[in-house]
C-alpha positions in Angstrom: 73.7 83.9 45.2 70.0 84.4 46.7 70.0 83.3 50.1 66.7 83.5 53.0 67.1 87.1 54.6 64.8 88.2 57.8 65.0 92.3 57.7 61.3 93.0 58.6 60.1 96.3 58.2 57.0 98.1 59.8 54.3 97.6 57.8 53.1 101.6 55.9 49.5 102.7 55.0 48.3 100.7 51.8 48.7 102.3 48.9 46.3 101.5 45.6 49.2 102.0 42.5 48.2 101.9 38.9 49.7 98.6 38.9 47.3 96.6 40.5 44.4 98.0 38.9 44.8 96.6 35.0 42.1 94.1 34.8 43.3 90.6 33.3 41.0 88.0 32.3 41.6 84.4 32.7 40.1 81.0 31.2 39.4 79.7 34.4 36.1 79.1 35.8 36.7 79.8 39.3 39.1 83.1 38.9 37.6 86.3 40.6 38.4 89.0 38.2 40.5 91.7 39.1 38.6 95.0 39.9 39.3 98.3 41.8 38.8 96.1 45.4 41.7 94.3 44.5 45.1 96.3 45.8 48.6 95.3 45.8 50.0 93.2 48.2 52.3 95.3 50.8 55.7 93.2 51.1 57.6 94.2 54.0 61.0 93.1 52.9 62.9 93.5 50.1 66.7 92.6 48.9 68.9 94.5 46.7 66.9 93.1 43.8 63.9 94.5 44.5 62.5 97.3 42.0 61.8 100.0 44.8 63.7 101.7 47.9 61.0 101.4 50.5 57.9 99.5 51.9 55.7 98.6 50.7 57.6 96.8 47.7 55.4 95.3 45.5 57.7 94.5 42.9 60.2 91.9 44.3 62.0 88.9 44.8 61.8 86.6 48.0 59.5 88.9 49.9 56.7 88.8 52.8 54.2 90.3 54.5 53.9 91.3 57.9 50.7 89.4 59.5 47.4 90.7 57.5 44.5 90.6 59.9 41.5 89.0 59.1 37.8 90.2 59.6 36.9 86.4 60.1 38.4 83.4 61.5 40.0 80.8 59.6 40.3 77.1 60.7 43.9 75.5 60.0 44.6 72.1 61.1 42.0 72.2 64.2 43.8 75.6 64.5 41.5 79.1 64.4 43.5 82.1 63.1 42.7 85.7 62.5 46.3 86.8 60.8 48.0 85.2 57.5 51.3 86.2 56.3 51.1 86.2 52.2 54.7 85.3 50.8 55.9 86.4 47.7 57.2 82.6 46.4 53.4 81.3 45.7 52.4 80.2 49.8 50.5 81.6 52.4 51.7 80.6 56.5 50.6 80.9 59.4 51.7 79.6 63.1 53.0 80.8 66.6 56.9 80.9 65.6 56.3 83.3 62.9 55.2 83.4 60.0 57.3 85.3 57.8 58.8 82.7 54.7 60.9 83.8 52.1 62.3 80.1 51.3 62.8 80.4 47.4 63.6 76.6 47.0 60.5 74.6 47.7 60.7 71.6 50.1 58.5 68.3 50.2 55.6 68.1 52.6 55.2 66.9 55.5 57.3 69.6 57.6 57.8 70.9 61.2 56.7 74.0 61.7 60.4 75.0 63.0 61.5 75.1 59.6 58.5 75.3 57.5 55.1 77.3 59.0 51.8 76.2 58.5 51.8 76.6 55.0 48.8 77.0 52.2 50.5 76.7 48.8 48.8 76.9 45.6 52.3 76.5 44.0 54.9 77.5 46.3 58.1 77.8 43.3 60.7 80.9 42.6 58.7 83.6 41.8 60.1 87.0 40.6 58.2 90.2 40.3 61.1 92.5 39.8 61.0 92.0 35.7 57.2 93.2 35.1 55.8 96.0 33.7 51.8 97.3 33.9 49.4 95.3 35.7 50.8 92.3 35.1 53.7 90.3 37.3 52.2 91.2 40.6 50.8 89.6 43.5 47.3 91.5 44.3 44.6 90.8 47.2 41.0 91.2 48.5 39.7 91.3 51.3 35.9 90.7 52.7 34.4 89.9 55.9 34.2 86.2 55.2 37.4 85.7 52.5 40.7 86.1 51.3 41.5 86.1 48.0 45.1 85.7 47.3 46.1 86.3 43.3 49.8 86.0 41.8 48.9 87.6 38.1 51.0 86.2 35.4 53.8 85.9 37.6 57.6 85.4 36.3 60.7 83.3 37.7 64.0 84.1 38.8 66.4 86.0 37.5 63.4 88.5 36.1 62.5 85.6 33.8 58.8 86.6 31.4 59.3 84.5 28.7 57.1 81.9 30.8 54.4 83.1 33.0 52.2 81.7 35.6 48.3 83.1 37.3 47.5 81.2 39.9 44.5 82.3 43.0 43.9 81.7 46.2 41.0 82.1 48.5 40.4 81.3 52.1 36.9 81.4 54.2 35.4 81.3 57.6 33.6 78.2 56.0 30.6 79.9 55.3 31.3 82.2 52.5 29.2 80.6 49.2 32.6 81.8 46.9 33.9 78.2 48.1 31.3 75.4 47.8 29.9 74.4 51.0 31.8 72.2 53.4 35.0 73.7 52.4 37.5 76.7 53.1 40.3 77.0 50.4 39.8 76.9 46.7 43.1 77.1 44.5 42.2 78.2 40.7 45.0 78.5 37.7 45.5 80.0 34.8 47.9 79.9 32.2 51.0 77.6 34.0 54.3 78.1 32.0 57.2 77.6 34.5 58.1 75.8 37.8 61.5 76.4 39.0 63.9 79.2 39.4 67.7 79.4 38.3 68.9 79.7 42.0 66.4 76.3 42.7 68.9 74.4 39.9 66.4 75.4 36.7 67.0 75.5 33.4 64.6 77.6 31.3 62.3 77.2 34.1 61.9 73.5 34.8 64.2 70.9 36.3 65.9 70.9 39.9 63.8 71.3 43.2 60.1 70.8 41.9 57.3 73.2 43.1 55.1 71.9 45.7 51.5 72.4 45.3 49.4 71.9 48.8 49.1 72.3 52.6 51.4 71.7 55.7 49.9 72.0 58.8 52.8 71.8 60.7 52.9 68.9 63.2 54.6 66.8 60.5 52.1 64.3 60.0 48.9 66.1 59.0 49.7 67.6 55.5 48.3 67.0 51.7 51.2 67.0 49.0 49.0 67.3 45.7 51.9 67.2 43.7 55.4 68.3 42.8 56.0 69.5 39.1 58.7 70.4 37.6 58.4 70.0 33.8 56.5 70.7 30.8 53.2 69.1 29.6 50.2 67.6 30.9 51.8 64.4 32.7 50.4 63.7 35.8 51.8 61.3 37.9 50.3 61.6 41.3 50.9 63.2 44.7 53.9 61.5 45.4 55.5 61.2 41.9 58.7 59.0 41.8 61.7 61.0 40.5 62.4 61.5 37.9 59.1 61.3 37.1 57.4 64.6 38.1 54.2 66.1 37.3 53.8 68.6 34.3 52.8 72.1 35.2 50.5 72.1 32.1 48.6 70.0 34.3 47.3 72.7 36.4 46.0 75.1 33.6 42.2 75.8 33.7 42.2 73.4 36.7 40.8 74.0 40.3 40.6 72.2 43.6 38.8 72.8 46.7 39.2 71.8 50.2 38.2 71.8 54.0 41.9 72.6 56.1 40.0 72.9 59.3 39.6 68.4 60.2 42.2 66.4 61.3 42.8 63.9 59.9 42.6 65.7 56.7 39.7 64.8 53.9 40.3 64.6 50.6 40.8 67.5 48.1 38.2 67.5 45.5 38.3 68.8 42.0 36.9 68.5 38.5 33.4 70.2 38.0 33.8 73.7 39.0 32.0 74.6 41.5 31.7 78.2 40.3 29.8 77.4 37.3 26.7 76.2 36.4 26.5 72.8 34.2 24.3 73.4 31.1 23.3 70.3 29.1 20.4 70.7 26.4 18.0 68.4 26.4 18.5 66.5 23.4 22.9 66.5 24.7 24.3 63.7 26.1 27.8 64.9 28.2 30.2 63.7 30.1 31.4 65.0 33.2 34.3 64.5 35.7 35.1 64.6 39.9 38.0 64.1 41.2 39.1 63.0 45.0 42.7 63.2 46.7 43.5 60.8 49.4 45.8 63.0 51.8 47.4 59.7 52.6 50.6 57.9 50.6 49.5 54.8 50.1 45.4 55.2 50.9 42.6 54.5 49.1 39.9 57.4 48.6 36.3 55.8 48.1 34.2 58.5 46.4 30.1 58.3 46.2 26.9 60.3 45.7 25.2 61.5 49.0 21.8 60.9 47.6 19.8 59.8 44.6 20.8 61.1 41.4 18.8 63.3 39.3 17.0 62.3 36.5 19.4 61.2 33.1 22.3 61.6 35.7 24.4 58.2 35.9 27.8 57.2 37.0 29.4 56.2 34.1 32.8 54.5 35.7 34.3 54.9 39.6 37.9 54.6 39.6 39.5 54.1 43.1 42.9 54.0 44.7 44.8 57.3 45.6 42.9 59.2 43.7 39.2 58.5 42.7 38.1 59.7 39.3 34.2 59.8 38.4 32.9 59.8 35.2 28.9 61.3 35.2 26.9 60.7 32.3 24.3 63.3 31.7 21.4 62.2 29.4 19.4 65.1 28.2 16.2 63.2 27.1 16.0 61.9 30.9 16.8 64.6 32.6 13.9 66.9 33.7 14.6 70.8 33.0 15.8 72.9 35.7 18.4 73.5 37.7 19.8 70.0 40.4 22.0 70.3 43.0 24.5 66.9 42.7 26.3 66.8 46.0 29.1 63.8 46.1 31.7 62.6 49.2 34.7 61.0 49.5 37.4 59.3 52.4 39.8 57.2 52.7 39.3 54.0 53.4 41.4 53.6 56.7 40.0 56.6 58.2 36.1 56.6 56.9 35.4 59.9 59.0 37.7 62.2 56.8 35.4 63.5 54.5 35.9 65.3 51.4 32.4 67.5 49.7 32.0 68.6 46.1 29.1 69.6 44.5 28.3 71.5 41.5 24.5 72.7 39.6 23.2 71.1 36.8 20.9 73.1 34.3 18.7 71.4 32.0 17.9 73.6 29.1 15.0 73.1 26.8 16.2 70.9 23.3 17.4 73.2 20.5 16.1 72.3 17.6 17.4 71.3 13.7 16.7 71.4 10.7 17.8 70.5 7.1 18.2 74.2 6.6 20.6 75.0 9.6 23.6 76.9 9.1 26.4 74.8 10.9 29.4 77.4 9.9 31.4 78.7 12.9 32.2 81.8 9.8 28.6 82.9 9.6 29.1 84.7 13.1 31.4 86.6 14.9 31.3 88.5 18.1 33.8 91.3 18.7 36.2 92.7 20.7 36.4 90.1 23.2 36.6 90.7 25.8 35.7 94.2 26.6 33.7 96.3 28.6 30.3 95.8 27.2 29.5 96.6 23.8 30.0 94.2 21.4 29.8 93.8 17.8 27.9 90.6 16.7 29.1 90.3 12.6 26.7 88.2 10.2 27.2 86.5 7.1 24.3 84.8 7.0 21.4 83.5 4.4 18.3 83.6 6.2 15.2 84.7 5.2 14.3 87.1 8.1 16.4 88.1 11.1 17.8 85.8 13.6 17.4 85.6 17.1 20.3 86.0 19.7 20.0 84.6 23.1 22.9 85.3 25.8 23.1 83.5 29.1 25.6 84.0 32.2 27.5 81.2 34.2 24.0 80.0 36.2 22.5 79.4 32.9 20.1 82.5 33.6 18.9 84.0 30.4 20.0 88.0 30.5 19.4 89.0 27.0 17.1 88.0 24.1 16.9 90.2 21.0 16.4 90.4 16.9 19.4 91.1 15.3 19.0 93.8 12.9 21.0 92.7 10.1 21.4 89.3 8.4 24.7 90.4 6.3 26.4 93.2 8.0 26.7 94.1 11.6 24.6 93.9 14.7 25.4 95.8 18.3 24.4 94.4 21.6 25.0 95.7 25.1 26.3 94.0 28.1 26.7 97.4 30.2 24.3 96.5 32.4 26.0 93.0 33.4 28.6 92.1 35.9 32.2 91.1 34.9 32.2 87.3 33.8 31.8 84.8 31.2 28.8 84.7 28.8 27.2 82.0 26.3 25.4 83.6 23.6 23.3 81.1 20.6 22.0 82.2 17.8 18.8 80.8 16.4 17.6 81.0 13.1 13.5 81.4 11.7 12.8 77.8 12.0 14.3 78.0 15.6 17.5 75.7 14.6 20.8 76.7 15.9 23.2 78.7 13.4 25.8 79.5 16.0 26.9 79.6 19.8 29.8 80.4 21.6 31.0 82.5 24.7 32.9 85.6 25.2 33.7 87.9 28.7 32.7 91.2 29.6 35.4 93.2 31.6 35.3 96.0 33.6 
């Protein structure tokens, strides 16, 4: 039976294992890549379970850290910090009673920080890394002088459970580092969500019993934002403070991300929605559809959600729909919007306390129309590019009819153009090469001799 054990060990020299260098790609906007920066967190306990003899044990169950220092301060609840402890069951905590947590059963927020430390959790459930293999099932970390990025990297559940895995990120700031949008300090981003609860938390086949929290404590038990507690399948979402047995489904949190300012109390609402870490493109002759989102930190509040200043061009609010959480619908019109790039900055409070304020933002990019003709080839079959991902070198297959050779445009997340070439052949296959360009997430088109669009899609360079 597992049961919360306090042996701390001294903290060795980090050690880089082959473990933590496999690069995995995620389909989520705002995940930071894996590279050789990233290293293996360095637990400093470890139970019988654990698949290694001494510290650092970075395959294991119910683990933490000793205190990480920081190069930068971070702001927690009015509270500055230099020191996190990173905790094996999806949380980071902080606080003067120590900091150490290896509580594998999650508990509702708000707590005291006598039995619960200031707490960061992106999804604080059972976690197990004993059962991996490669660079998978492990929790990895980076360190700059203005962040923190926290990743657990398609992470199992107790016992050594892998049929269902989660990735999920973390990343704290000293509030000026442009990785979080401005006005903020903590961004969560997911992945692929599978599971939510343990067998030792009352789970069966990884959902059921005590429900993964996903949020912040700060400690004093009443400042704290409970974004939800999920413990089943599927894409239901019923609010921060769902009423059991109705919980939220983990599915929910796929592709999703939030971000937040920890350091004002009260605390402002939590936005989410349009990534932040992405650019917007919309064609000029596209109409789309886009979506914020605002949490009230309050049971019971009202968050009231609005634009800071005048909208762009062809940029509308479509519907605003308040009460706990705020949901807005932007309409982008193409035809109205001038080309360029447009910084759309929204806020949010609650309406009892109009002071906490919540800032998202994202970047529109207004591409010139593509256009059509009666001659375009609208077959997603005529093109493939392949392997993706990989490290660069791609192979772009054609099975097309056109009457001289097509163009192929490829743009990164800013909507920057970084290649434009001829492919060579029409029927047979082309090579292009992304060497030269950063890890990420590409948009290629290809255009045909009259200019119309044959095909488009995306695919991800890794290195």
């Amino acid at each position: 039976m597992k049961q919360k054990i306090h042996d701390y060990y001294f903290l060795g020299i980090l050690v880089s294992l082959l473990i933590c260098t496999n690069l995995n790609a995620q389909n989520c906007a705002c995940w930071q890549h894996r590279d050789t920066s990233f290293h293996c967190v360095p637990f400093s306990y470890c139970n019988s379970e654990c698949g290694a003899d001494h510290a650092p044990y970075y395959r294991n169950d119910d683990a933490s850290t000793n205190a990480i220092i920081l190069p930068f301060t971070f702001c927690f609840g009015g509270v500055s910090t230099d020191s996190v402890f990173i905790n094996t069951n999806g949380n980071l905590t902080f606080g003067r009673h120590g900091a150490q947590f290896t509580s594998f059963s999650p508990d509702t927020f708000p707590q005291i920080d006598t039995v619960v430390p200031p707490m960061i959790a992106p999804f604080w459930g059972d976690v197990d890394l004993v059962g991996g293999t490669g660079g998978t099932d492990v929790v990895v970390y980076k360190i700059t002088a203005h962040h923190l990025i926290v990743q657990w990297d398609s992470v199992g559940y107790f016992i050594t459970h892998r049929t269902k895995l989660n990735s999920f990120q973390v990343i704290i700031s000293d509030g000026t580092d442009s990785i979080i949008p401005s006005g903020n300090n903590v961004e969560f981003c997911y992945g692929n969500m599978q599971w939510t609860t343990g067998d030792a938390s009352l789970g069966n086949g990884g959902f059921g019993g005590d429900p993964a929290t996903v949020g912040f404590n700060v400690g004093d038990g009443v400042n704290y934002l409970q974004f939800g507690l999920f413990d089943t399948a599927g894409n239901s979402y019923y609010g921060q403070f769902p009423p059991a047995p109705a919980y939220d489904g983990v599915s929910w949190l796929s592709n999703n991300m939030f971000y937040y300012n920890t350091c004002i109390l009260p605390l402002p609402p939590m936005v989410s929605g349009i990534s932040p870490c992405d650019t917007e493109i919309v064609y000029s002759n596209d109409t789309v559809y886009l979506r914020m989102l605002f949490f009230t930190s309050k049971q019971g509040d009202t968050v009231i959600a609005n634009p800071i200043s005048t909208l762009p061009s062809g940029v509308s609010i479509a519907a605003n729909i308040r009460g706990h959480i705020d949901s807005i619908s932007i309409k982008v019109i193409g035809p109205l919007a001038t080309l360029g790039y447009h910084t759309v900055r929204f806020y949010g409070y609650d309406k009892t306390n109009s002071h906490d304020t919540g800032f998202g933002s994202f970047v529109l990019n207004v591409l010139p129309a593509i256009t059509t003709s009666s001659q375009s080839i609208e077959n997603d079959n005529s093109i493939e590019v392949y392997p993706n991902p990989n490290r660069g070198i791609f192979t772009v297959a054609c099975n097309l009819t056109e009457s001289s050779l097509p163009i192929m445009e490829v743009y990164d997340l800013t909507g920057k153009q970084v290649l434009y070439a001829t492919l060579s052949q029409i029927q047979g296959n082309n090579t292009i090469d992304m060497r030269g360009q950063p890890s990420g997430i590409y948009f290629y088109r290809i255009l045909g001799n009259k200019g119309e669009q044959i095909s488009n899609g995306k695919f991800v360079v890794e290195k």
